[in-house]
C-alpha positions as CSV (number, residue, x, y, z in Angstrom):
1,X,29.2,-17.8,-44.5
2,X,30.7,-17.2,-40.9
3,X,31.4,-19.8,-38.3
4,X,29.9,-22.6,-40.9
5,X,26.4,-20.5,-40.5
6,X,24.9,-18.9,-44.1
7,X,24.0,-14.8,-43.1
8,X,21.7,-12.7,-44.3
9,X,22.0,-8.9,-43.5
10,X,19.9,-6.3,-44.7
11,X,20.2,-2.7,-43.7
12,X,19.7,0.9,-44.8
13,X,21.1,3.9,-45.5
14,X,20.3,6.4,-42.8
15,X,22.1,9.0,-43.1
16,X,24.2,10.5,-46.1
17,X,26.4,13.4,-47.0
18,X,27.5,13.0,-50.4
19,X,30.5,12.4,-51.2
20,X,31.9,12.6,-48.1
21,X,29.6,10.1,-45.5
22,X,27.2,7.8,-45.3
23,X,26.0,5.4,-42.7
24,X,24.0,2.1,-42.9
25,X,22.5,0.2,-40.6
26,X,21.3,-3.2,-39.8
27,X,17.4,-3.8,-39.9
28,X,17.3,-7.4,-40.4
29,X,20.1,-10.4,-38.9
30,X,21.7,-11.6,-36.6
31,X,22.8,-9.3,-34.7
32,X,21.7,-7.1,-31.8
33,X,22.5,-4.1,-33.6
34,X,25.2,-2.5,-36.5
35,X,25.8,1.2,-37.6
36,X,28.5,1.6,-40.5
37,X,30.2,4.6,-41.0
38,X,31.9,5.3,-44.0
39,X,34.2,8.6,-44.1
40,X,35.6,9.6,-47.8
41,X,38.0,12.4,-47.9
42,X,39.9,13.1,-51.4
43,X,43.8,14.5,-51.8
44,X,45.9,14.5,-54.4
45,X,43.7,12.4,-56.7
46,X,43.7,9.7,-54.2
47,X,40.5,8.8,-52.5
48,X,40.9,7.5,-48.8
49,X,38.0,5.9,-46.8
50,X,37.7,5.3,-42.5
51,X,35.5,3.0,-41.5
52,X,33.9,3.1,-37.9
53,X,32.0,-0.1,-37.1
54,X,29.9,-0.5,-33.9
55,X,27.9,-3.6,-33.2
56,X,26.3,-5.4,-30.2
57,X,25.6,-9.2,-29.9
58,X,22.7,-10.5,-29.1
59,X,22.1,-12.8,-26.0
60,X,23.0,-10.3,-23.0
61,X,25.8,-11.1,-21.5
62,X,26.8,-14.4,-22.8
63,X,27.0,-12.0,-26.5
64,X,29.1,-9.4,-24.8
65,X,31.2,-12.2,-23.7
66,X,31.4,-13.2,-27.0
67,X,32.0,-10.2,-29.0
68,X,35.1,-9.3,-26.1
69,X,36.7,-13.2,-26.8
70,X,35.9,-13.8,-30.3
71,X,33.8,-11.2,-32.5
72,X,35.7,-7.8,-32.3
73,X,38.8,-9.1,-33.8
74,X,36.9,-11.6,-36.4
75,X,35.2,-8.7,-37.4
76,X,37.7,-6.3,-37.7
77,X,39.9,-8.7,-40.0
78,X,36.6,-9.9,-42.2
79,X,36.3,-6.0,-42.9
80,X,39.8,-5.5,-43.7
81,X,39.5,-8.4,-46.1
82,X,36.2,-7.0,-47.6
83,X,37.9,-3.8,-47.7
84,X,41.0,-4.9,-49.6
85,X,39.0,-6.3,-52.3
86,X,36.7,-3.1,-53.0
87,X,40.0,-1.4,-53.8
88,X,41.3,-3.9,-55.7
89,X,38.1,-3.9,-57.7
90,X,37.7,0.1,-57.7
91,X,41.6,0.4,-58.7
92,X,41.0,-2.4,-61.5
93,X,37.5,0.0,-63.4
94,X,39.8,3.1,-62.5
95,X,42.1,1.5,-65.4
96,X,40.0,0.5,-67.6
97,X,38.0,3.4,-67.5
């Protein structure tokens, strides 16, 4: 849920380099268009992952006006938070493994 509206986003996989890269991409939602890079580089038994996220709001101008007021930042903190919990979660079956 974001902004009190239920989202649905699918996307795809479009490009890979195991286990280094992969990149997924919106097909389906709500908006314009999203390309999700994920970069994995590995050092001293520690795995470290860069994000780059691009995205463009629908609705022309009024969007771009939108993603420059509101949208870049929500979105940049909702994937810090969504990143914060995959570690959490892939530190927690690194322990029990």
């Amino acid at each position: 849920m974001h902004f009190g509206v239920r989202q649905q986003l699918t996307t795809i996989i479009t490009e890979m380099d195991s286990p280094t890269y992969f990149v997924d991409e919106m097909v389906k939602g709500a908006f314009k268009s999203i390309r999700h890079e994920h970069h994995f580089s590995f050092e001293e038994g520690k795995t470290t992952m860069i994000d780059q996220f691009y995205f463009e709001s629908p609705f022309g101008i009024l969007g771009k006006l939108v993603k420059l007021i509101i949208l870049k930042k929500y979105m940049t903190n909702f994937l810090l938070e969504r990143n914060k919990a995959i570690k959490l979660a892939a530190e927690k079956q690194a322990v029990i493994a």
